[in-house]
N, C-alpha and C positions, 0 to 999 in steps of 0.2 A: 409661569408660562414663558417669563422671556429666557431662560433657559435652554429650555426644549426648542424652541427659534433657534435660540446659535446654533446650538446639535445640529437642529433638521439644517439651519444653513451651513453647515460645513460639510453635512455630510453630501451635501448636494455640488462642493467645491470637492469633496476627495473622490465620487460616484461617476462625475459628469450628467448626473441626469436623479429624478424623483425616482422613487420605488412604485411599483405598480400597485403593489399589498402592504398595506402596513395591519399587523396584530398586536393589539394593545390590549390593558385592561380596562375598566371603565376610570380610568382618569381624566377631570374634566381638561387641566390646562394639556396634557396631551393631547386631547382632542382639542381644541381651542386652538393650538400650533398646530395640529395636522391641518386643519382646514386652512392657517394662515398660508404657510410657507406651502405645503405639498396639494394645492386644491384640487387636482385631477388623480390623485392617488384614493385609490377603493381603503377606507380604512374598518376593519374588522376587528371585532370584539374574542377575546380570548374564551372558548368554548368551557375550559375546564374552570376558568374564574367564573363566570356566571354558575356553573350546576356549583360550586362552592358557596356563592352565592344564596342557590336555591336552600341550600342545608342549612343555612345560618335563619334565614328567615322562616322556614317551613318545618323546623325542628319541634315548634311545639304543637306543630297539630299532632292529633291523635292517632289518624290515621297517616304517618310520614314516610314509613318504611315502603307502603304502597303506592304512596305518592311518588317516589324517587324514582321506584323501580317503575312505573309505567312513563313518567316523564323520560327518562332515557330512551324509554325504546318509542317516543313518541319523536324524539329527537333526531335518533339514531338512524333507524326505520320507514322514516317516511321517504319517500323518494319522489313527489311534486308537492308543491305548492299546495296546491287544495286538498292531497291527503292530509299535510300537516295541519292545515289549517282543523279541518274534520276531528282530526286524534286529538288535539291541541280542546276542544270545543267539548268534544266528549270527556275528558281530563277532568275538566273546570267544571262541566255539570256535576260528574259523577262524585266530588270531594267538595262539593261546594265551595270553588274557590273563587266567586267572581268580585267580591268583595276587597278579597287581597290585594293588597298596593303593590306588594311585589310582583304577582303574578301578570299584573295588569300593566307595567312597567316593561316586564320580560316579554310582553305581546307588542305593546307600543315599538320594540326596537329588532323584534325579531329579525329582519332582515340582514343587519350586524351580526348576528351571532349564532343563526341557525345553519347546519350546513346544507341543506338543502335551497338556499337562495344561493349559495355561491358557488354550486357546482360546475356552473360556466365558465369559473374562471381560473385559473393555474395556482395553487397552493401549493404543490407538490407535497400533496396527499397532510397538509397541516391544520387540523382545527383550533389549535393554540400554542399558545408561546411557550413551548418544553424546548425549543433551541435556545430561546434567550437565558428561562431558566439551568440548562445542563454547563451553559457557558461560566454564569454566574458560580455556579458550584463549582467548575473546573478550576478557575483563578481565584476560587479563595480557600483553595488546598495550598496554594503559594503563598499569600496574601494576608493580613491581619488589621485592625484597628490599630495596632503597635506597630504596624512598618513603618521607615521612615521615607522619603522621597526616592532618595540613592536607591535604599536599596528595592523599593518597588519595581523602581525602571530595571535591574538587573532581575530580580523575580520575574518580570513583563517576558523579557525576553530568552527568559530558562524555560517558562512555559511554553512562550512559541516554539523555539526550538524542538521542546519535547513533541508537541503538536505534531511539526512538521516531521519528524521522524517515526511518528506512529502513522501519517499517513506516506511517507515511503517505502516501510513495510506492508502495507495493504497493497499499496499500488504493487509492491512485487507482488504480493502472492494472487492478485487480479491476473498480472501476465503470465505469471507460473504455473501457479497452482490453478487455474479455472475447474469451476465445479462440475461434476458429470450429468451431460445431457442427451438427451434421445435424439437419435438421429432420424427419427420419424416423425417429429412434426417441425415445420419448420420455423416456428416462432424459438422453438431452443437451439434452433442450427442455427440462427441469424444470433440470436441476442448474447448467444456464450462468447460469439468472439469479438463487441464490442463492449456490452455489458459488464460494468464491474460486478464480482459475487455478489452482493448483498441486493442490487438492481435485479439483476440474473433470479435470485433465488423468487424475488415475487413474481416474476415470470412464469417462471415455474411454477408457482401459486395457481394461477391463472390457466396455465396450461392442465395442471392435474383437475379442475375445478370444471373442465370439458366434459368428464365422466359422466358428471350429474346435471349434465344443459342440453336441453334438447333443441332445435329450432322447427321450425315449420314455415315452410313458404306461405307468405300471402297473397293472394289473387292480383293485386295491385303494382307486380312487378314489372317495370316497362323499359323493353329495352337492356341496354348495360346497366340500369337502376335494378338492384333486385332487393325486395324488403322480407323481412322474416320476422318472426316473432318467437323471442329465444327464450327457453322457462328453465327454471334452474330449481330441481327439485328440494335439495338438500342447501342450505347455505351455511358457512361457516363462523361464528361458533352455533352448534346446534339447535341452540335455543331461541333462534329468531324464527322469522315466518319459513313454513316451511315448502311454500310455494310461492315464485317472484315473476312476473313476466315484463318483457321491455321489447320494443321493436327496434330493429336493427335494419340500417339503409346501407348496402354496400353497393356504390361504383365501380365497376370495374374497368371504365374506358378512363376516369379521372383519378383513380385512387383513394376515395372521400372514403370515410367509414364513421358508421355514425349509429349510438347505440345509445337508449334511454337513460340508462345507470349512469353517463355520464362521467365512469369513472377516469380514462384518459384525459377530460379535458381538466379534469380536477386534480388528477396524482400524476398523470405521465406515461400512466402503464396501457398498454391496451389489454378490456377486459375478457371475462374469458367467452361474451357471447359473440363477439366478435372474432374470435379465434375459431369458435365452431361452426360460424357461417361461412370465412373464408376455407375450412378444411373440407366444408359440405362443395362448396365450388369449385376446390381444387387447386387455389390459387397459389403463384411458388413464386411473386413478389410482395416484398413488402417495402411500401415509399417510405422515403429517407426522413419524411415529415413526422414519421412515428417514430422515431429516435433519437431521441434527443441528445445534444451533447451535452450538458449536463451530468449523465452517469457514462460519457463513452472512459474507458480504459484507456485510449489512444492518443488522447490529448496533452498537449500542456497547457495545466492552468496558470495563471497570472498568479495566482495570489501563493503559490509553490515557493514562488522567489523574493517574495516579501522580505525586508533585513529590518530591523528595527534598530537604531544606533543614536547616538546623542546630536542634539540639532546643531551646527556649528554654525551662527551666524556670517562669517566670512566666506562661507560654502555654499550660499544661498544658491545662487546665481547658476554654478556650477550643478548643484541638488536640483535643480528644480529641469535645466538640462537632461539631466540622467534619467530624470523619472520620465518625462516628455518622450524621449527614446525608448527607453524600456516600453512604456507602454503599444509604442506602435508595434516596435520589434514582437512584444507578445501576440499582438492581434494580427500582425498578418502572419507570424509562425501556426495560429488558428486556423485561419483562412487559407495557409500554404495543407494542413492537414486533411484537407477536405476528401483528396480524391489527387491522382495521379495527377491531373492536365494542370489543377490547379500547384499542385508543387513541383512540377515542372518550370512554369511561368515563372514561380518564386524563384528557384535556383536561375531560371536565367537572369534577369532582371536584378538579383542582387548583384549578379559575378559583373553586370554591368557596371553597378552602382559603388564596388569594391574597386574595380580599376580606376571609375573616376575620384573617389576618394584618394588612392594612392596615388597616384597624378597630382594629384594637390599638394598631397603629407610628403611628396618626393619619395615616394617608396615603389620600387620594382620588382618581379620577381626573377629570380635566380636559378642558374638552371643545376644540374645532378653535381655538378663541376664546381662549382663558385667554393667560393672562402664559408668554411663553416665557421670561422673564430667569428665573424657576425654578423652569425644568420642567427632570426628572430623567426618562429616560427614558419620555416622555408623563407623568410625574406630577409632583406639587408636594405639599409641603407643606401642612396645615393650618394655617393662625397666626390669631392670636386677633384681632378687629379692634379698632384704634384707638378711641378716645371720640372723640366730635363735636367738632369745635376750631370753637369761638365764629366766626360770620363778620363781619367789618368793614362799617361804612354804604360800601357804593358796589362791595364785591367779589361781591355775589352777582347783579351785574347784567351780561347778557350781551353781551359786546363783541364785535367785529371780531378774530379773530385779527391778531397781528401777524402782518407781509409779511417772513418770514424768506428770502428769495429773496435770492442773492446773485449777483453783476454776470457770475458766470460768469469763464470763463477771458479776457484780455487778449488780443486778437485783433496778432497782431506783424505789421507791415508787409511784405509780400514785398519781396526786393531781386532785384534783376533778375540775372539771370543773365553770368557772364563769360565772353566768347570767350575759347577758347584759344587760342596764339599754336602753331601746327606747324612744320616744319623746312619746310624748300624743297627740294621734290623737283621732277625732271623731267616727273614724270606732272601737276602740279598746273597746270601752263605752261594746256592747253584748260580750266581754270576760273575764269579771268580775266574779271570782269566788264563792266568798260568796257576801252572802244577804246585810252586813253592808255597804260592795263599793257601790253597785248598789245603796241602799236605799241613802247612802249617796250623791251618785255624782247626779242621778235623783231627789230624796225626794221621792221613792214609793220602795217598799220591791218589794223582787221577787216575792212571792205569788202575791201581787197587779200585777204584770206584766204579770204573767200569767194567775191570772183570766183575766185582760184585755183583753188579747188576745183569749182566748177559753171563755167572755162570750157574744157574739155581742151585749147584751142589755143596757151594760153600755153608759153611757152619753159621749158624745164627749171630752168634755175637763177633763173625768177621760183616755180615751185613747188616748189623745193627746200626752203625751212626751213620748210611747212608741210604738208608728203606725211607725214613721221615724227617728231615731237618725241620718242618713246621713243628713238630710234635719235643724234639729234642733240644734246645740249644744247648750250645757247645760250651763247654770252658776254657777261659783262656786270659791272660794276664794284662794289664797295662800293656807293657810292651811290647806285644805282639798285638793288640790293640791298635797300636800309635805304627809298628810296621806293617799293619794292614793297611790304614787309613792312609799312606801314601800313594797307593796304586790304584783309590779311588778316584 
């Protein structure tokens, strides 16, 4: 127990304050430190550890598979106090289970572990510890019984890192990528452009789930108070009741909304019979009380900037400085996000608070003009000025700059270009420029080649070696060879 003491008190020195909800399982010295250190914190029994529970103990009745399955939806399903209590009573008749230590155990503390006593209060939408456990699984994909200290703290911080870069990429594809939503009601016109996807999408839940809610006005509406009573034919998954009804109180001069199921005050969301009362009235605001920042997209959270790094004793002072700042800067950057007027204020008030810092640090700004060799971020430095340095007979008299102009780059000579020298083909025979090639490599001058050609009456074998030089090649020696290849 005195363990969990340090924990809960340190976590109370890194938090600034108790946790509202603590989810535990049933351990005693846990509980023993919860009531020590945190007494005003609600502390809650882990949902899925009790029905785990149930199966260890309730395993060898006979009747067990029936027992589970009505106990969940005895669980699940109840929506007040005294239906629970009712299903819970009929349960224990119908399997004779009054005897059981267990059973009679899991009655004794119900209020810890059923979710229908905590639906007043903010869990966001958590019956049990599946955060604490996903974490635990997360760090010991890193992590082993064989690491050693070093290198724990370097794993510690490859994880976060990875962490913090899978939630970068979310947060872009929140402001990029947003999901598609109907521009006809307006709980998905408001929530798509604060709402991260995965918030968004049960919205959307909620909203499609209007199809099958019907409401009806009751006589009792007075005023801007108008009450309804919303029935939801079909519920999701199929297999539960298949008729549900809850009264709904909407305000419409204060903004209150207020709906049996209880499900916003329990998860965050508003449910969907409250969406179908406000669309039966037409209403086209929704108070900023129903949105929490928690899932807005537009924020910057604090723990984004978290660094994890080795403690340096001589840095205390200095560490403990930086975090003190850090933390306010985070929370009034919160606070500046709210709404225009409020960041507004912020930017004036800091630019105040920037001048009088730099007034102290000796720092000024500088205007389009000034010395860029030391400018810091558009500023500079103040430094003290030099004394007058004596001037010499003939240096305060104004000269001709010097002609620092230099001759430019050395302009290099082009060299003429080299033919290349090609092989000797058949086809190259018609690109013989003068008559002496032709006549040489064929034995017939040009003229002969051309009458040949324009005179159709010549004899066969005068137009024979130039009808197809592709088809013929020619004979002919080295040497005339080698005094071809010159004139190539």
């Amino acid at each position: 127990m005195e363990t969990f003491e340090w924990v809960f008190e340190k976590w109370i020195e890194c938090m600034g304050r108790a946790p509202t909800v603590m989810l535990t399982d049933q351990c005693k010295a846990m509980e023993e430190a919860i009531r020590k250190v945190f007494p005003h914190t609600k502390h809650r029994l882990c949902l899925w550890h009790i029905l785990q529970n149930a199966d260890k103990n309730l395993r060898s009745h006979p009747h067990f598979t029936a027992i589970d399955r009505d106990m969940r939806a005895v669980v699940h399903e109840s929506t007040t106090e005294l239906e629970f209590q009712n299903m819970w009573e009929e349960m224990v008749e119908k399997y004779n289970l009054q005897q059981n230590s267990w059973v009679r155990e899991a009655w004794s503390i119900r209020r810890r572990w059923v979710p229908v006593y905590w639906m007043d209060t903010f869990c966001a939408g958590m019956s049990s510890t599946q955060r604490s456990e996903q974490s635990n699984r997360y760090f010991k994909s890193f992590v082993s019984i064989e690491t050693g200290l070093k290198q724990f703290i370097e794993q510690f911080e490859f994880a976060l890192k990875r962490k913090a870069k899978e939630e970068n990429v979310l947060n872009f594809a929140d402001k990029n990528r947003p999901l598609k939503w109907d521009h006809g009601f307006l709980f998905e016109e408001v929530f798509h452009k604060v709402y991260t996807n995965k918030k968004f999408q049960e919205v959307k839940d909620e909203v499609y789930g209007c199809i099958n809610t019907n409401v009806e006005t009751l006589p009792n509406s007075l005023g801007f108070l108008k009450m309804f009573r919303a029935t939801s034919k079909v519920n999701d998954p199929f297999w539960k009741k298949d008729r549900r009804c809850f009264d709904v109180s909407i305000d419409t001069m204060s903004g209150e909304y207020k709906c049996g199921c209880k499900l916003f005050e329990f998860k965050g969301i508003v449910c969907r019979h409250i969406i179908k009362c406000l669309d039966v009235l037409d209403v086209n605001v929704i108070p900023d009380k129903y949105i929490l920042d928690r899932w807005r997209k537009d924020l910057v959270r604090g723990y984004e900037n978290i660094r994890v790094g080795y403690y340096d004793p001589g840095q205390s002072e200095r560490v403990k400085r930086s975090v003190e700042l850090t933390v306010r800067s985070d929370y009034m950057t919160s606070l500046a996000m709210h709404d225009d007027v409020a960041y507004n204020v912020y930017i004036t008030k800091t630019n105040e608070l920037i001048k009088t810092l730099e007034a102290h640090a000796g720092i000024e700004n500088i205007d389009a003009f000034g010395d860029v060799s030391t400018r810091v971020w558009g500023r500079r430095r103040v430094q003290r000025k030099e004394p007058a340095r004596p001037v010499g007979p003939g240096e305060g008299d104004i000269r001709d700059p010097p002609d620092r102009r230099g001759n430019g780059r050395r302009r290099m000579p082009r060299q003429p270009k080299r033919r290349k020298t090609s092989t000797l083909n058949a086809n190259q025979f018609h690109t013989a420029p003068t008559d002496d090639v032709s006549s040489q490599v064929s034995g017939f001058s040009s003229s002969q080649i051309r009458g040949s050609q324009l005179n159709p009456h010549m004899s066969g074998s005068q137009r024979t070696p130039v009808v197809s030089t592709s088809q013929q090649t020619p004979q002919f020696t080295s040497s005339q060879f080698s005094q071809y290849s010159r004139f190539i």
